[in-house]
Phi, psi and omega in degrees: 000141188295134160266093179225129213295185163239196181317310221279316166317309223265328214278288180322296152350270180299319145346297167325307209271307184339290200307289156037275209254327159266014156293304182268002144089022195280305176231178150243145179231152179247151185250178167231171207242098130148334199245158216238325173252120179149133184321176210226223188271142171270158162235124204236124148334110178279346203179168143359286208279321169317135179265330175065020164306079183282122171315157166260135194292165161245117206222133147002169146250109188351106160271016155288112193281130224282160165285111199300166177342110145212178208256312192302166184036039194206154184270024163253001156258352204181133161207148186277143193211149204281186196218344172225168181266357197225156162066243174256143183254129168282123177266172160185199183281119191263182161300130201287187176268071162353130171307141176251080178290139166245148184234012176325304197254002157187144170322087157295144223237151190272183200061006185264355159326308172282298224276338190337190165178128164306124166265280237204156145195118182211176201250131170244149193241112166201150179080042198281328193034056178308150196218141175252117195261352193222077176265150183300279220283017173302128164295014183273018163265036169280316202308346182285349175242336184227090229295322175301353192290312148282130178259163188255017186245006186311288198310354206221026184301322203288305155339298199278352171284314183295301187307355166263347220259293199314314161321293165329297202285334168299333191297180192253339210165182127337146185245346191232322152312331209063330157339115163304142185276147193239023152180201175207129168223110186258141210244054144094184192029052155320277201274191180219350162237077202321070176247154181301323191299310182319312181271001186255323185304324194292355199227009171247314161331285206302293187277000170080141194162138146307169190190111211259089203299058176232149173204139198104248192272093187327329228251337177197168188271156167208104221197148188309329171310342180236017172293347184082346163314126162310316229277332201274191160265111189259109187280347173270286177340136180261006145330121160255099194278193188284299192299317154331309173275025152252352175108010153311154189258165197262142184227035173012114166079013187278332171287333183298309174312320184296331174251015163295138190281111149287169204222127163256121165331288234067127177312130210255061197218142149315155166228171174209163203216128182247151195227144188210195270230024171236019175251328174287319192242162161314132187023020146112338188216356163251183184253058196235033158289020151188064181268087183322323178300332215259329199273352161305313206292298193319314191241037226224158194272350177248127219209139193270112180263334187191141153248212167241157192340317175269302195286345175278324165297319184305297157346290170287336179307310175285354169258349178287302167309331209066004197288001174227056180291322184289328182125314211277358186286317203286332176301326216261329184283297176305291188325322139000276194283005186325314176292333166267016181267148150335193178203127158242091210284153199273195202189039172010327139307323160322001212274141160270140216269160187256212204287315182297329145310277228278340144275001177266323188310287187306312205278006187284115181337312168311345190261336210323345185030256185252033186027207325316150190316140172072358146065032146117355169260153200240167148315307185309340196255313229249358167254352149269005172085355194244167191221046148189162220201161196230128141226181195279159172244312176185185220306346189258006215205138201221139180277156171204124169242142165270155160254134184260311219299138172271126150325330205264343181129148175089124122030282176289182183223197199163169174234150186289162164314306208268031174226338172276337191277319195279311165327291202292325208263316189293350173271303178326316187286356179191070125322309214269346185258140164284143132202176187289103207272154173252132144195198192246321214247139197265196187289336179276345164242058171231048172273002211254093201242034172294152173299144166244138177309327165278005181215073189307294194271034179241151149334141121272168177243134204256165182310328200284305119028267190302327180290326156324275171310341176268322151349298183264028178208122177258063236193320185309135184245310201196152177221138215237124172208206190211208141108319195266031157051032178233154156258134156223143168231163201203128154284143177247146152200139181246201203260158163093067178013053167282113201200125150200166199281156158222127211239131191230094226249136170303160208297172135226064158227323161241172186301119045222042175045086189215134161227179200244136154275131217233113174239146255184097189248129182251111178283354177082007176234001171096055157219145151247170164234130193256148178231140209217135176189109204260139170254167151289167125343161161241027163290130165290132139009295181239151193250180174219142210264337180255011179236104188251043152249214201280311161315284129025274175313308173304325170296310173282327175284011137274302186331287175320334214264284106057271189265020196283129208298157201048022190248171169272141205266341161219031174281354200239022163261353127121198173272179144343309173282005184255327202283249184253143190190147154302095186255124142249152173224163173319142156283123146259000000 
């Protein structure tokens, strides 16, 4: 049976450690509340020098006897799959994904079925990319050079998000373990333009709260959608737009709805939280939190709809390229277009935040939901300035989340020395626990090694770097992330059979809307087995055109998601071996 404490320990505990460690001024920690399996106090580096040593608790032994196997509410019983071949495609129900055991990295030995025992079980949440659609600073007149640059399910992210939180709290459990699941840890690009309206719908989704996904004018949306533009999809409008001649539908009252206030549970799981590089920066790839121009325009009465084909390619070429990390090429591009802009009311929400909002945001009570207070960030991260952290998952198993995003700017990522020096010392220091790195950009998208302007003279470190250190501590089970909207999973392994998987899970923003269950096993033969197993939304399958309610709407943000012109209908759900799968590796 998994030695993960129980309330009444971890309560105590944590009191203990509290007083402690804010006697000696050493860290600050968050606890989560409330569940008898679920994770403990977080640890934020204060400096350099931080080790991030999490104690191993002295906890209880579960007595819930564990829950058998299933299949409901998971893609191994089910995935929406279209129902006709041609034109705008209708979902319903397909056929589920079947388990994959992989044996790259170790022999699963028969029999471990009895002997296991549960370490860890949890849900990762990534690419939720919530969108305030109809913000000045949005790219969609890029779609006149790239069809994918706008998407037509944009407007209904906040929905299609509640209905994944909803998904969660239906499950029984593990699905391949039975184990109660002991948290959500979502791996970045929460929001997709890092505006305040975003980040506050993201911590009311999470943590339950109504939520009026609108901003400007209270009273109607105002947006490429209702602009009369050929180029977007206009869903009220008997406009025959691009998307309509591909078979989108006229959908009478879909904007009102799309900006209607809705209501999230909140999740009835601690959550936690990693952040990545469309939560740090401005549209996702510049550094211009203090370019005074671009933060007028974010909250400015005037919005850019369309340009033409050659200024939009230039454009994307230079954010593509990285040749515009500041930002200032895209200001010079507006100011370009001033005249061709809209009149929109402005909003002050809309403003974008900086690293220190988006930790205050989290340590605010209000988000606190099912905790832990700060969804694993502290004071200590919001007084160094830093956004990753070490917490416990239960007595075998230690959490770790990173920050990749470059300050300096551009999409990909990478990491500072005193965050790579903080890695390497925090797995040394707690050798006797396995565990599980969190971050958002994976090992193949950390190319990106600009200086960050507030720390001009530290190194950055490229993927290839952090898999070097994670290599070299055989204590690593998985390193778990997002950021390429795919599922893949990719074994790493070096000498002296030191081995572990990186399971990298696709969006729920393009198709095919997923997030993953994650399980963690000790087989008892000198194996673990990590077990993967991705869900839906718990938005039905199949949608109906005339039921435009929060459900309603969720069911249709896929459907859209599906058909949105220039996306792939099936890259980002991988192969077979990427999906639901069996990893074994060495116990090290």
């Amino acid at each position: 049976m998994s030695r993960i404490r129980s309330v009444t320990a971890s309560a105590a505990s944590s009191l203990n450690r509290r007083t402690v460690l804010a006697a000696t001024g050493a860290v600050a920690l968050s606890a989560g509340v409330g569940y008898a399996l679920r994770p403990t106090d977080s640890q934020a580096a204060t400096g350099p020098g931080g080790t991030g040593d999490v104690s191993a608790a002295q906890s209880a032994e579960g007595s819930a006897a564990p829950l058998a196997p299933y299949t409901k509410g998971t893609t191994l019983a089910s995935v929406a799959a279209p129902r006709n071949s041609s034109g705008y495609q209708r979902l319903g129900d397909g056929a589920g994904w079947k388990r994959v055991v992989r044996s790259e990295l170790a022999a699963p030995r028969s029999g471990r079925e009895q002997r296991r025992t549960v370490l860890a079980a949890f849900v990762q949440f990534t690419d939720l990319h919530l969108q305030d659609v109809q913000h000045p600073l949005r790219l969609e007149y890029l779609r006149s050079n790239a069809p994918h640059s706008w998407r037509p399910q944009e407007a209904l992210t906040v929905p299609g998000a509640i209905a994944l939180v909803e998904r969660v709290n239906a499950l029984h459990g593990a699905p391949a373990t039975g184990a109660p699941l002991h948290f959500v840890m979502t791996t970045g690009d929460n929001t997709d333009n890092n505006a305040h309206s975003e980040l506050e719908w993201f911590m009311q989704i999470m943590s339950g709260g109504r939520i009026t996904p609108n901003t400007g004018d209270p009273r109607h949306y105002e947006g490429v959608q209702n602009s009369g533009l050929k180029l977007y999809w206009q869903p009220d409008s008997a406009t025959r737009d691009r998307d309509k001649a591909l078979g989108f539908p006229h959908l009478n009252g879909f904007l009102d709805a799309a900006i209607r206030e809705v209501n999230s549970p909140g999740l009835n799981l601690p959550w936690y939280s990693t952040v990545g590089n469309h939560d740090a920066l401005p549209l996702g790839c510049f550094g211009s939190h203090g370019d005074p121009y671009l933060a007028e325009v974010a909250i400015g009465g005037r919005k850019l709809f369309d340009v033409s084909a050659a200024d939009a390619r230039k454009l994307q070429d230079a954010i593509s390229s990285a040749k515009d990390p500041r930002g200032t090429g895209y200001r010079d591009f507006l100011k370009a277009h001033a005249r061709s802009m809209r009149s929109v009311t402005p909003d002050e929400k809309r403003a974008p935040y900086t690293p220190a909002d988006y930790l205050k945001a989290h340590l605010d009570p209000a988000h606190r939901g099912h905790g832990p207070v700060g969804h694993g960030y502290s004071s200590a991260n919001l007084d160094a300035g830093t956004q990753y952290y070490v917490f416990r998952i239960s007595d075998d198993v230690i959490g770790i989340s990173l920050d990749t995003t470059d300050p300096g700017g551009d999409s990909s990522g990478s990491i500072g020395t005193a965050q790579l020096n903080w890695l390497d010392s925090t797995l040394k220091a707690n050798k006797d626990s396995h565990a599980v790195v969190f971050s958002h950009h994976t090992s193949t998208t950390m190319g990106n090694t600009r200086p960050d302007p507030a720390r001009p003279g530290e190194k950055r470190h490229s993927g290839a770097e952090v898999l070097s250190v994670l290599s070299a501590h055989p204590n690593v089970l998985a390193w778990v992330n997002g950021h390429i909207h795919k599922n893949a999973i990719t074994p790493h392994q070096a000498s002296g059979g030191r081995s572990f998987w990186e399971i990298s899970t696709a969006s729920h923003i393009d198709f095919p809307h997923l997030a993953r269950i994650i399980e963690l096993a000790d087989n008892k033969d000198g194996t673990i087995s990590v077990f993967t197993t991705l869900i839906e939304s718990a938005a039905p399958h199949r949608t109906d055109f005339a039921d435009l309610s929060q459900t309603g709407l969720a069911a249709l943000y896929r459907e859209l998601t599906f058909n949105a012109p220039g996306a792939s209908k099936t890259l980002g759900a991988g192969g077979t071996a990427d999906r639901n799968t069996e990893l074994v590796l060495k116990k090290g």
